[in-house]
ZAVEX-634117 format. One record per residue (C-alpha): residue number from 1; chain; x, z, y. Coordinates in pm, 1 decimal. Layout:
BEGIN
ATOM   seq   mol         px         pz         py
ATOM   NUM     A          X          Z          Y
...
***
This chain:
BEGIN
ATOM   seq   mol         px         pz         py
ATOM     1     A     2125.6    -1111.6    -1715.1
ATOM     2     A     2370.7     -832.7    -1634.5
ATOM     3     A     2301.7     -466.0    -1652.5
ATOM     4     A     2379.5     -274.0    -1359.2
ATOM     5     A     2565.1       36.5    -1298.7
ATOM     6     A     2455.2      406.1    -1151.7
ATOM     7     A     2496.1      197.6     -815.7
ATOM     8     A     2215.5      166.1     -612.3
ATOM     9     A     2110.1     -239.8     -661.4
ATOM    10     A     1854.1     -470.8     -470.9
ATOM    11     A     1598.3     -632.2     -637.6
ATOM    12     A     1539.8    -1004.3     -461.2
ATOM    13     A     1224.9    -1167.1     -509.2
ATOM    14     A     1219.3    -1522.6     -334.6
ATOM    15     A      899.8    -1699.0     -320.5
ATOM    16     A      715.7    -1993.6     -143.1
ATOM    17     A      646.6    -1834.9      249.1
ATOM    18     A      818.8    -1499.6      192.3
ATOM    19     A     1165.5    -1289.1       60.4
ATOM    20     A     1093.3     -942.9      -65.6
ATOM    21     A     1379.8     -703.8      -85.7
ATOM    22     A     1361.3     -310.8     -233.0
ATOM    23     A     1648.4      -97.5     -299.5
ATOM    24     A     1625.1      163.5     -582.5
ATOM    25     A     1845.6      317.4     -870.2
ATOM    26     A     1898.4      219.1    -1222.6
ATOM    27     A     1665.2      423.3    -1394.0
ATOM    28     A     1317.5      443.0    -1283.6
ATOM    29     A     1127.1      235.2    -1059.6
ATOM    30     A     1099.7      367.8     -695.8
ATOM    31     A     1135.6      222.8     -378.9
ATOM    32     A     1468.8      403.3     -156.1
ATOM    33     A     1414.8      122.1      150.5
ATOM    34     A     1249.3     -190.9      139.3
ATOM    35     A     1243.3     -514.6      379.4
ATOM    36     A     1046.0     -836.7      370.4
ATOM    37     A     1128.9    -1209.1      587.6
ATOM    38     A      917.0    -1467.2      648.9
ATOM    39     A     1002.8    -1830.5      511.0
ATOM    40     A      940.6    -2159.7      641.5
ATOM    41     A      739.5    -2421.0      458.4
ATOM    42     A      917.7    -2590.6      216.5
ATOM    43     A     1244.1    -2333.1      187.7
ATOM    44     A     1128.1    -2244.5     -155.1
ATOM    45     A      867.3    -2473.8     -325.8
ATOM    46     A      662.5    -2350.0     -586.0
ATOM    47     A      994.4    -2128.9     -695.0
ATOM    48     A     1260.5    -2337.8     -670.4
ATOM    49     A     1512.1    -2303.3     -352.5
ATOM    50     A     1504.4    -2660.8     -148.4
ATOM    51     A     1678.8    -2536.1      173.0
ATOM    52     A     1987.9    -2373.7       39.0
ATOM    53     A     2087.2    -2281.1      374.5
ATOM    54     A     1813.0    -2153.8      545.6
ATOM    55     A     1726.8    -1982.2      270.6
ATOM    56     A     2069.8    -1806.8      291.4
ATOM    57     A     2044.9    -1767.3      703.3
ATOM    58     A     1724.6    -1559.4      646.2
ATOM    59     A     1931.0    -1349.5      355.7
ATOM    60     A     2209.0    -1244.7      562.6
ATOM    61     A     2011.5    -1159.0      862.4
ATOM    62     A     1727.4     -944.2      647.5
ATOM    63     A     2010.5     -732.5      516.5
ATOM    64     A     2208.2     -700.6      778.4
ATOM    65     A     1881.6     -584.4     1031.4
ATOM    66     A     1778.4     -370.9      737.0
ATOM    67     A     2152.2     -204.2      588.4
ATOM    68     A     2038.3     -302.8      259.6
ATOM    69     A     2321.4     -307.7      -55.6
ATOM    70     A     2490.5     -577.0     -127.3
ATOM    71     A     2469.0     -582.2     -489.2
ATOM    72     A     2123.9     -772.7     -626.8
ATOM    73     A     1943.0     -866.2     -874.2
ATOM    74     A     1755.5    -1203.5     -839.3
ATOM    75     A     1445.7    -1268.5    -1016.0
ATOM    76     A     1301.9    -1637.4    -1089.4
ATOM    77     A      972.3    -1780.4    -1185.1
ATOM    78     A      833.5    -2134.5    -1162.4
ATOM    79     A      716.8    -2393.7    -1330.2
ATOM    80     A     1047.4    -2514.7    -1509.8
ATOM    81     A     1143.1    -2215.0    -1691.3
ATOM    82     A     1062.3    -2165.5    -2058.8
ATOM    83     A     1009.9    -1860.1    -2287.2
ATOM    84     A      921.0    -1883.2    -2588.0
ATOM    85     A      922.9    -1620.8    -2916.7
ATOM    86     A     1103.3    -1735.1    -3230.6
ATOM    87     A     1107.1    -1588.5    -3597.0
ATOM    88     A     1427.9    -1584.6    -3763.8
ATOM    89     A     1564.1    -1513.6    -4098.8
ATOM    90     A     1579.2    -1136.7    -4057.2
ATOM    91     A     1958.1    -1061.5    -3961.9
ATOM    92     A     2036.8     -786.3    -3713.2
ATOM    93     A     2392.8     -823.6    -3557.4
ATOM    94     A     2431.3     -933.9    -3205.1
ATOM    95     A     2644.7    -1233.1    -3281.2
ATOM    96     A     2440.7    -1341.8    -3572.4
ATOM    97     A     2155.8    -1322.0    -3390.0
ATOM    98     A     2307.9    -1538.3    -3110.1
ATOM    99     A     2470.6    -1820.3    -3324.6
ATOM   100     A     2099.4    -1889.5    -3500.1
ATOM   101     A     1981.9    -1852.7    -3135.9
ATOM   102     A     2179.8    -2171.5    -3015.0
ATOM   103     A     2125.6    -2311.3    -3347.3
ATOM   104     A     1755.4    -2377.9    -3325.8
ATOM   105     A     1754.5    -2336.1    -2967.3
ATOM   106     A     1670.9    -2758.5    -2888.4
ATOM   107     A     1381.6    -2709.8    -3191.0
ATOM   108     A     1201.9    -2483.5    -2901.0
ATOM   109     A     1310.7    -2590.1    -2566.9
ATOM   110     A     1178.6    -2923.7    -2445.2
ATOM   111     A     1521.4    -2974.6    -2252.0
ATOM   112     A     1844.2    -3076.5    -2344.3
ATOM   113     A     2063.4    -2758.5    -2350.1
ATOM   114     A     2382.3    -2879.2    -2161.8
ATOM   115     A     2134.5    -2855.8    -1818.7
ATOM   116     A     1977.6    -2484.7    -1900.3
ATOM   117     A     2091.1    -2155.0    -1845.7
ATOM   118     A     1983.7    -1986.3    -2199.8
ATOM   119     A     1927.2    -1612.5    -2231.0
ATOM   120     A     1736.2    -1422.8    -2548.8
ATOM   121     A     1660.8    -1075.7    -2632.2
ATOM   122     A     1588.9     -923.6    -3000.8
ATOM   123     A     1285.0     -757.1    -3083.2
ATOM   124     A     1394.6     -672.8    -3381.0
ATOM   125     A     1292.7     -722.8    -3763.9
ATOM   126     A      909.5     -807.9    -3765.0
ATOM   127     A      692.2     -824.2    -4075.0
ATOM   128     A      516.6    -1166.1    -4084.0
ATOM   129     A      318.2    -1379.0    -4360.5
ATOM   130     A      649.1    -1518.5    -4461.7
ATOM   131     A      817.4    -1165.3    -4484.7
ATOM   132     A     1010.2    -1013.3    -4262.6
ATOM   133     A     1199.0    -1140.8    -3990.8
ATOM   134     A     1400.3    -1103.4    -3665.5
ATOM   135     A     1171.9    -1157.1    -3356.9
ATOM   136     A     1359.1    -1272.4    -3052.0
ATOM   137     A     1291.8    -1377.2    -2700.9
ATOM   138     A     1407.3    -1660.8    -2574.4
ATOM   139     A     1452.5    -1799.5    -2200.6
ATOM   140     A     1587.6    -2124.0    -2086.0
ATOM   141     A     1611.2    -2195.4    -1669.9
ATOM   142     A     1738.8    -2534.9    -1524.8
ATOM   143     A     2080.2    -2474.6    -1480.1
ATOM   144     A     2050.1    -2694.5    -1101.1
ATOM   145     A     1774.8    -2381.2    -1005.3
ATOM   146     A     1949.4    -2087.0    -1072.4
ATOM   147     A     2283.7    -2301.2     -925.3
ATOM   148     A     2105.6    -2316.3     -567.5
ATOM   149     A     1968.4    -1991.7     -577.8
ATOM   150     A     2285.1    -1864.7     -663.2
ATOM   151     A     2471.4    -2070.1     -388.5
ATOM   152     A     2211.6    -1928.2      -78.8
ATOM   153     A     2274.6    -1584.0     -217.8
ATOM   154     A     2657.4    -1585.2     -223.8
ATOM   155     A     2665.3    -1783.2      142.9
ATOM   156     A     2478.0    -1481.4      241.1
ATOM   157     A     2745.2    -1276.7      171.4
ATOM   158     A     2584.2    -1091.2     -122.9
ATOM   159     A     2705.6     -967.4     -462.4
ATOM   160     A     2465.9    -1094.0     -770.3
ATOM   161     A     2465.6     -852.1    -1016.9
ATOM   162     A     2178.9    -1047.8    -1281.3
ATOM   163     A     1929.4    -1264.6    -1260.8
ATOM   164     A     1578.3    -1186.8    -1426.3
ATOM   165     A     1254.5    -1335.7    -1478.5
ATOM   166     A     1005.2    -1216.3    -1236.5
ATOM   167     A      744.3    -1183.5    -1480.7
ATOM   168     A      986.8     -891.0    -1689.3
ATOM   169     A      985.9     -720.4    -1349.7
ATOM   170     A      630.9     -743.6    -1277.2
ATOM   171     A      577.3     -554.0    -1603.8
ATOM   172     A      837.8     -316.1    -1496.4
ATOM   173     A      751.3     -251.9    -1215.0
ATOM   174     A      333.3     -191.9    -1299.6
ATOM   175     A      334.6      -29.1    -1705.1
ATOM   176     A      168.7      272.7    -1759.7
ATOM   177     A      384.5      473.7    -1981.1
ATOM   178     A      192.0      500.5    -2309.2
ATOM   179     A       34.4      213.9    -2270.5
ATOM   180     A       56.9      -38.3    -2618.1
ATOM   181     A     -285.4     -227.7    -2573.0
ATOM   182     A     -235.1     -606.3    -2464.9
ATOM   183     A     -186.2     -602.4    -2087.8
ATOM   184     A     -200.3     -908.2    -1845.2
ATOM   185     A        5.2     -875.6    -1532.2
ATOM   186     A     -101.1    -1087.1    -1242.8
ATOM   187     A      120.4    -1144.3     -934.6
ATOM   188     A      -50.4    -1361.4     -684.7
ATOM   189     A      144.7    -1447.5     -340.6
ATOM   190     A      369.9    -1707.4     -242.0
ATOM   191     A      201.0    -1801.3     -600.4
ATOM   192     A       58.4    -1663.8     -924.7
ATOM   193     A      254.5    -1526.3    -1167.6
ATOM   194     A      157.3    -1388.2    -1455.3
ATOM   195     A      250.7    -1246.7    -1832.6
ATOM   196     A       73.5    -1082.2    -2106.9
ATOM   197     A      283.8     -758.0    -2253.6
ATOM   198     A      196.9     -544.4    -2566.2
ATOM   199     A      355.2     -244.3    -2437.4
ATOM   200     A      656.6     -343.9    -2248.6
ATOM   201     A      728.8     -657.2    -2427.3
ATOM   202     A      639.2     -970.1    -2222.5
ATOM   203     A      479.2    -1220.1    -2507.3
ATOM   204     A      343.2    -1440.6    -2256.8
ATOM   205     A      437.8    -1587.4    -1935.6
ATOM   206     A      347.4    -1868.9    -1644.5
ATOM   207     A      334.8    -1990.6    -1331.3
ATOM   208     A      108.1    -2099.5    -1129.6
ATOM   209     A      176.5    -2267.7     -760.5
ATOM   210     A     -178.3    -2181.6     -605.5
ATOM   211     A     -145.8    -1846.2     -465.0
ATOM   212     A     -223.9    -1686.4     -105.8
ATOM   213     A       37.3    -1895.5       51.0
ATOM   214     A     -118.7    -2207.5      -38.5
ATOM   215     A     -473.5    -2061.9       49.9
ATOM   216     A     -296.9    -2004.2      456.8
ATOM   217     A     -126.8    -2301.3      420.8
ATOM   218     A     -486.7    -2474.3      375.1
ATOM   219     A     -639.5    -2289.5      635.1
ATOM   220     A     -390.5    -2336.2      894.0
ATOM   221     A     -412.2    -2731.0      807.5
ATOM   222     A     -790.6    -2711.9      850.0
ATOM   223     A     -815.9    -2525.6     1182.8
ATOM   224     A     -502.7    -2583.5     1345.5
ATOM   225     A     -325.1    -2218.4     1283.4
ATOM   226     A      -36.3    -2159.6     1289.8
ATOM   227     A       95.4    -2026.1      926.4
ATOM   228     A       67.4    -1665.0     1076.2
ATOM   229     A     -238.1    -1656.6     1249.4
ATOM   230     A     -428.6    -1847.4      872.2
ATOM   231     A     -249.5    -1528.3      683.4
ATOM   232     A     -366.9    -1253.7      936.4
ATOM   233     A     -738.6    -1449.9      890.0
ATOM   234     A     -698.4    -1442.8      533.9
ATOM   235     A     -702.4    -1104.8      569.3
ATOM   236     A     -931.8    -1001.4      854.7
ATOM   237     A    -1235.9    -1187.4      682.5
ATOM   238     A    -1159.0    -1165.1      300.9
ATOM   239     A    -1420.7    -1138.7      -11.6
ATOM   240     A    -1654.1     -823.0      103.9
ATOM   241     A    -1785.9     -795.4      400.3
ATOM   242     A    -2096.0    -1035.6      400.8
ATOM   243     A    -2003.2    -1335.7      658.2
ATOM   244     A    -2226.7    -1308.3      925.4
ATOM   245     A    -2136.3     -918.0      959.4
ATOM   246     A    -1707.3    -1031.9     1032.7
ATOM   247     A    -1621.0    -1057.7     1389.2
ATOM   248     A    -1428.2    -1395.0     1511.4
ATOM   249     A    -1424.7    -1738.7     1581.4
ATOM   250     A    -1785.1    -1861.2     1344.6
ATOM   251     A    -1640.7    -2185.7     1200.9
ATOM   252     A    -1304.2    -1986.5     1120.4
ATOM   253     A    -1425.7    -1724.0      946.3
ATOM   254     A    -1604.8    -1940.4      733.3
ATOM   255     A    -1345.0    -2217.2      678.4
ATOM   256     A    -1163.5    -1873.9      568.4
ATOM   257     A    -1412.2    -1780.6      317.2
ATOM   258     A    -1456.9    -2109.4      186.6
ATOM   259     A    -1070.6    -2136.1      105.8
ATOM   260     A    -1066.3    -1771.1      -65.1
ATOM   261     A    -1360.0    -1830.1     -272.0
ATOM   262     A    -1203.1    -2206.6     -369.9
ATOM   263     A     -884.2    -2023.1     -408.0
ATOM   264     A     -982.7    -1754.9     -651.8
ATOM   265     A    -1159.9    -1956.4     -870.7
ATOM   266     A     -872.0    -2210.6     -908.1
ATOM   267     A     -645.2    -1897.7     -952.3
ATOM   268     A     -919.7    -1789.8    -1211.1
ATOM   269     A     -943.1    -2068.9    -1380.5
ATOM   270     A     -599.5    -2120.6    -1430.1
ATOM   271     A     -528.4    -1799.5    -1546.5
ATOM   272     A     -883.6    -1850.6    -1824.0
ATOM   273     A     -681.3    -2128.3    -1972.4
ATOM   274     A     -347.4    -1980.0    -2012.0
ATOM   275     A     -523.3    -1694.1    -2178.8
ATOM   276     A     -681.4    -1918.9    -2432.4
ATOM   277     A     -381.3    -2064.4    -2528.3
ATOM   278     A     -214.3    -1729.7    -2573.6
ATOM   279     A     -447.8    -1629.6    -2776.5
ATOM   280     A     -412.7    -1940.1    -3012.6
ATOM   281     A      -58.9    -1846.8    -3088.7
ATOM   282     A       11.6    -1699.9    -3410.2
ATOM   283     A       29.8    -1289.2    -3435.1
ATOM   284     A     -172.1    -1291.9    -3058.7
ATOM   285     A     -289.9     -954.7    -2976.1
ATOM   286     A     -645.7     -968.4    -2798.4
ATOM   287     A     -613.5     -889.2    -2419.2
ATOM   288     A     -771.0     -551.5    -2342.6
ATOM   289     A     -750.6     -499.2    -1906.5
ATOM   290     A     -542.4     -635.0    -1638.3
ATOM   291     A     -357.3     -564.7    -1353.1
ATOM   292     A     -333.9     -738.6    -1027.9
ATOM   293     A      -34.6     -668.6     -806.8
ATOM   294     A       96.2     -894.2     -497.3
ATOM   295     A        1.5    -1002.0     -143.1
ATOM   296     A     -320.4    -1039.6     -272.0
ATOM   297     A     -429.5     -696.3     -272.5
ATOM   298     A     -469.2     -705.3       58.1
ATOM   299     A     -720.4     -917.3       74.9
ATOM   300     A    -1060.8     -728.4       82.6
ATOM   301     A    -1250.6     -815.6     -261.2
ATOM   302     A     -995.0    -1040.9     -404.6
ATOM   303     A     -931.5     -797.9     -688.3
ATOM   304     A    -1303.6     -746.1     -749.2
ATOM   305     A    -1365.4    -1123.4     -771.4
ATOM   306     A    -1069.4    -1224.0     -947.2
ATOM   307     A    -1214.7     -952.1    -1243.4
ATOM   308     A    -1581.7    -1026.1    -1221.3
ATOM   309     A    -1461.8    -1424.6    -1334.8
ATOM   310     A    -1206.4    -1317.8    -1572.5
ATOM   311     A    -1476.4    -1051.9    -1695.5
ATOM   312     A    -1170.7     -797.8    -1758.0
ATOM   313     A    -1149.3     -481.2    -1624.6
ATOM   314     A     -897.4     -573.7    -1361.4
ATOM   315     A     -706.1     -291.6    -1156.2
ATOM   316     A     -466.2     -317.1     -879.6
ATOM   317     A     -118.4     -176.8     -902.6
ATOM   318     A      148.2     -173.0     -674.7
ATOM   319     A      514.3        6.3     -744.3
ATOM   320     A      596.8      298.6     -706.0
ATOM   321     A      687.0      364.8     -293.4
ATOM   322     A      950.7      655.1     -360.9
ATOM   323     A     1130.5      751.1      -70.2
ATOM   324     A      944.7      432.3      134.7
ATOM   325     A      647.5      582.7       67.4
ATOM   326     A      358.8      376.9      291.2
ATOM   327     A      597.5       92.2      362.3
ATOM   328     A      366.5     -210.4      451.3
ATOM   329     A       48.2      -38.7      355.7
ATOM   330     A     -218.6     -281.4      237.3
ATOM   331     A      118.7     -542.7      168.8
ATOM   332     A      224.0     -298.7      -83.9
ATOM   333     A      204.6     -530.7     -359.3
ATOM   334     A      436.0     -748.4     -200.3
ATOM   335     A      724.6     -581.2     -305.6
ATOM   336     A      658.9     -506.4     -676.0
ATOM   337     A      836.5     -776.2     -842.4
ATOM   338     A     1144.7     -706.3     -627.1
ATOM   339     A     1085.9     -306.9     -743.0
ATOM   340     A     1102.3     -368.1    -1087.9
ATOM   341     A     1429.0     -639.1    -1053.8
ATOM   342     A     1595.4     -265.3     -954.3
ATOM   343     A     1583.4     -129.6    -1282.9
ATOM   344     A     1670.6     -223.3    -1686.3
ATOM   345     A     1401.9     -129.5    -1892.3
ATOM   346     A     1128.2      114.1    -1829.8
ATOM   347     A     1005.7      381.5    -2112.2
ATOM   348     A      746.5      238.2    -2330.4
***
């Protein structure tokens, strides 16, 4: 997961329905220029690239319409990738570290390590009921999903420069400096992704493949939309305005309702039980608010629902718009995971 230079770099966030692309500098996270693509159904399924080369056909054409930098970072999430947080005995140097790393590596990944792509970060020497040890990070990825991403990238003529999980850059991308309390991070779009950080330390991650795309997708199915027109309903009717006060088709604006109310709670209850098995991990540090960042924002009273049944004060946060200051408006939160794959680390 390479660091990048004083270049300017592209953070790429590919997910089911959509590519988000922002352009920033090492260094702090603000959007320079920013661009977003539709995708066709079933280019990207719940996070892992199917259509290599459409996928790469919509790449090449988004950055050449837009004059976006060739250099990127990708970021991945979905359902096959693995972190976990390991104890070792406490030793400090990088290779050290690294050789116990591989060493227990199989003990924590339920994959056989000649098919993942294995990354880890120290947190350095922790004080636990055993005594003190070296905390690290570890991250495993199928090595056939970051292989296909790769591939559509480099047919589309561009430069990787890393690859990063999506949930780092979410927390990136949305931390309050000063903030240490136990923070979860909610991304929902293409689908949900989200991560629990004390500070800027990521403790906790998932995915989830219900998210707005698969609440259109549902719609459109239902009423005979196209994918476009079940979005742009999505939208138009959402969570606040009482349903006999939003102007439409009748049965469409409440097939619409129906599928955002079914599609919060699912979201909600998924996101109920990976809290309560975070918190059954040992050394779990109680949740205190959340943040909701994504396409979802955009939908009227999405954010206040999603709180009310997580009963956590919930806030919406979106990256910092820098020089693109306005760019999408309501779809803000679209391009925060791509804004925080711009940058290496954020001050705590």
């Amino acid at each position: 997961m390479a660091k990048s230079s004083g270049k300017t770099l592209v953070g790429l966030d590919i997910e089911p329905g959509y590519v988000a692309a922002v352009e920033g500098r090492p260094g702090r996270v603000a959007i320079e220029r920013a661009a977003v693509a539709p995708l066709a159904p079933g280019v990207v399924r719940e996070g892992d690239v199917i259509d290599v080369e459409t996928l790469a056909g919509t790449l090449k054409t988004l950055f050449a319409d837009h004059k976006l930098g060739k250099r990127v970072r990708l970021g991945v999430a979905n359902q096959r990738i693995v972190m976990r947080t390991i104890d070792l005995p406490p030793i400090e140097g990088a290779k050290e570290i690294a050789s116990a790393v591989r060493f227990q590596a199989q003990e924590h990944i339920p994959m056989p390590l000649d098919q993942v792509v294995l990354e880890h970060q120290s947190l350095g020497i922790t004080q636990t009921a055993d005594g003190p040890r070296t905390r690290v990070v570890l991250v495993a990825a199928r090595r056939d999903m970051i292989d296909r991403l790769l591939e559509a990238t480099r047919h589309a003529g561009l430069r990787p420069a890393g690859i990063d999980l999506s949930a780092f850059a979410m927390i990136r991308a949305l931390h309050s400096p000063g903030t240490t309390e136990a923070t979860l991070y909610i991304s929902v779009g293409g689908m949900t992704n989200l991560a629990v950080a004390v500070g800027t330390t990521c403790v906790f991650t998932r995915v989830v493949a219900s998210g707005t795309e698969s609440m259109a997708t549902e719609l459109a199915e239902r009423r005979q939309l196209t994918l476009e027109h079940a979005r742009q309903w999505l939208e138009h009717v959402g969570l606040l305005t009482p349903i006999d006060d939003v102007e439409g088709d009748v049965e469409i604006v409440r097939e619409a309702r129906s599928v955002l109310s079914d599609g919060v709670r699912r979201i909600a209850d998924e996101v109920r039980n990976s809290l309560d098995y975070y918190v059954m991990q040992e050394g779990a540090v109680p949740v205190e608010r959340a943040a909701l960042t994504g396409l979802a924002v955009a939908v009227p009273g999405f954010s206040d629902q999603l709180g009310g049944s997580l009963s956590l004060p919930l806030e919406v946060r979106v990256a910092d718009q820098g020089r693109a200051g306005g760019f999408g408006g309501a779809h803000a939160g679209q391009l925060s995971v791509a804004a925080g794959l711009t940058v290496d680390e954020v001050g705590a």
